[in-house]
N, C-alpha and C positions, 0 to 999 in steps of 0.2 A: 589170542589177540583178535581174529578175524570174527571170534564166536561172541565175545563178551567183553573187548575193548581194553584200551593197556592196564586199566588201574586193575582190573580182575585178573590179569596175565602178569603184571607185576607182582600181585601177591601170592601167585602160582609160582614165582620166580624165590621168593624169600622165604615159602616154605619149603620150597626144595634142598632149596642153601643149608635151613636152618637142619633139616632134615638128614645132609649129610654129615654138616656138621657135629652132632649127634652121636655117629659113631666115625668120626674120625680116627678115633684110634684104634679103627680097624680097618679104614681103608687109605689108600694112599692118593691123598689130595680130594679138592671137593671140584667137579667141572662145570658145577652151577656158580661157581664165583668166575669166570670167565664169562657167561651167559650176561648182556649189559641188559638193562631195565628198559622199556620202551617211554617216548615221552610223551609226560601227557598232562593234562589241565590241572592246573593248580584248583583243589577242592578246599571250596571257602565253609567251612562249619557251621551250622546254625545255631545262634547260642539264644535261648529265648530273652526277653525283656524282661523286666522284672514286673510291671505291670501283668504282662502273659504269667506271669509264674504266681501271684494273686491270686488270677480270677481261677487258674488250676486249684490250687489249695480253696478255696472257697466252695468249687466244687466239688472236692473232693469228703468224702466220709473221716471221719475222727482218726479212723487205724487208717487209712491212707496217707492222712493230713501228718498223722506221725513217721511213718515213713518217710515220707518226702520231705518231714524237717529234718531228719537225722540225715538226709544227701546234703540238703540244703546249705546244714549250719556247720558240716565237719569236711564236706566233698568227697564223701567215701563213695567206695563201689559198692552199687547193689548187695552184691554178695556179699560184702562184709558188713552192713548194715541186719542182713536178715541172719547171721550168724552169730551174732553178738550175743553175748553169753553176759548172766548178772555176775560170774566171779569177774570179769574184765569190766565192769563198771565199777572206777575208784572214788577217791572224795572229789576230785577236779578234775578228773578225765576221764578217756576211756581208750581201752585198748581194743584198735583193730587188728585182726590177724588176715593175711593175703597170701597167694602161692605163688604172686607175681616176680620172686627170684628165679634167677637162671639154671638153677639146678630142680627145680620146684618142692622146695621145702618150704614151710611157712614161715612169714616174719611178722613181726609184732610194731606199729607205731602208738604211741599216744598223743590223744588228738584231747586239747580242751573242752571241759563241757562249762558254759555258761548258765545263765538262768533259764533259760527257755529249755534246751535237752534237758536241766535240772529237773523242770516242770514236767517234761512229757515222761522218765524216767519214773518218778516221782508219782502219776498215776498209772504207769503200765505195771510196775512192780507188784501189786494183789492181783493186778489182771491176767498175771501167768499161773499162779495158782500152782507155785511149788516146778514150774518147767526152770530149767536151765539158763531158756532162749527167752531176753527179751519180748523179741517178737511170736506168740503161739500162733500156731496154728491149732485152730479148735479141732479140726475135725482127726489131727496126727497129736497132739500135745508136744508136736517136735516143731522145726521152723519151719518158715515158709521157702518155698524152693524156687527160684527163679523163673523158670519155664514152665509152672504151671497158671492156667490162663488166667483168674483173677490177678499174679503180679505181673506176666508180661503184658497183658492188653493192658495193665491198670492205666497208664495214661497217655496213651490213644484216646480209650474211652474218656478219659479226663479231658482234653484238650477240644473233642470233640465238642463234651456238654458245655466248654466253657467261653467255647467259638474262639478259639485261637488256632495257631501255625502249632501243626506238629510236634511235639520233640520227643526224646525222652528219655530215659532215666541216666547216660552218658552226656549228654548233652546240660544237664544239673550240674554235673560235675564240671564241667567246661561255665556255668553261671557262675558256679561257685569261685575257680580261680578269677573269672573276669572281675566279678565284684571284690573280692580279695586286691586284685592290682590298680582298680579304680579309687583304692582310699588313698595310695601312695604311702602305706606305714608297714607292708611290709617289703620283705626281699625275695629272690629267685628263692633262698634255700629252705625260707618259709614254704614257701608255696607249696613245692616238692615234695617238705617232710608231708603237710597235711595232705596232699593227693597218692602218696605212698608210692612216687616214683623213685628206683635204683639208680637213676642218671640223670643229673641235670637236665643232659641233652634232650632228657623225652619233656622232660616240664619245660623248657623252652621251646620246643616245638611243638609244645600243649598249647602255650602264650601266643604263638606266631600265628595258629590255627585259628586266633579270635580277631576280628574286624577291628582295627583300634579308630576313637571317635575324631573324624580331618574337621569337623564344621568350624573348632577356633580358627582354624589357619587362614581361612576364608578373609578373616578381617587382614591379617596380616599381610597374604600374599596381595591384599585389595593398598594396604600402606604403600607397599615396596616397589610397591609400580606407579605409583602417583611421577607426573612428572615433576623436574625441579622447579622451584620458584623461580622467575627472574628477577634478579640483582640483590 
């Protein structure tokens, strides 16, 4: 806490929990669930604009441009984007696989594909050249790996040549739900399924984490204070 402030010492806190809990059935009781969280500043998420998210793709190269529609148009995670295999590309979907269950086995969602992933599908397919993986990497014929610099710097660098704010590639997914709840057509349990969360609670606290827009209310609360007419 003194070294690196509560929200680092809280999560030093939930791994420890999560950590006992772990092998609970072999020790008796966890004493990091007595240990209380320290308080500390509500952290407000940065979800970019959609104009910022443009002029990113604009900047960006074809195999970028692809990528980042495939976060863009389904809100997957990175990872399951660059692991996407053609046997999980169906006639109107596609299946992601995640290890994000609590035992860490893998689960499978199907997430719509419309015209556009149609399209980019549609010429990446000769472009793999008999791979597995949608997305090749030329220089492995296997996929691309998160952490290596072309895809973690990819948009840093992007953002940078495009003069915009920061973000990146979690933060899309955070685009993703925002624009998904600004049409008003779908529900909490939509959202969920397409962001591949196990618990509502995390996709509502996914939703809670985004700025919602107060400027209508502006006229309103300017009505309700008018004073009355006389007579």
């Amino acid at each position: 806490m003194a070294r690196s402030g509560a929200k680092t010492a809280n999560r030093r806190i939930r791994t420890l929990k999560a950590l006992w809990n772990w092998h609970k059935s072999e020790l008796n009781g966890n004493p990091w669930q007595a240990v209380k969280p320290f308080p500390e500043e509500e952290f407000v998420k940065y979800v970019p604009q959609k104009d910022d998210v443009e002029k990113v793709f604009a900047a960006a190269t074809q195999q970028e441009r692809d990528i980042l529609t495939f976060i863009s148009y389904t809100g997957a995670r990175l990872s399951e984007v660059l692991n996407l295999k053609w046997e999980d590309v169906l006639d109107s979907s596609i299946r992601l696989w995640t290890h994000k269950s609590r035992n860490g086995s893998k689960t499978a969602r199907l997430v719509p594909v419309g015209h556009t992933l149609r399209d980019v599908l549609t010429r990446l397919h000769p472009l793999s050249e008999g791979s597995p993986y949608v997305f090749v990497n030329p220089a492995t014929h296997g996929p691309y790996r998160r952490n290596q610099p072309s895809i973690c710097r990819m948009l840093k660098r992007l953002c940078r040549e495009a003069g915009v704010r920061e973000f990146g590639f979690h933060a899309l997914r955070h685009y993703f739900a925002s624009m998904l709840v600004s049409t008003n057509k779908v529900t909490l349990c939509d959202i969920q399924h397409m962001l591949g969360h196990q618990r509502a609670t995390t996709t509502d606290t996914y939703l809670h984490s985004l700025c919602p827009p107060v400027d209508h209310l502006a006229g309103v609360i300017e009505e309700m204070n008018q004073p009355l007419k006389a007579g």
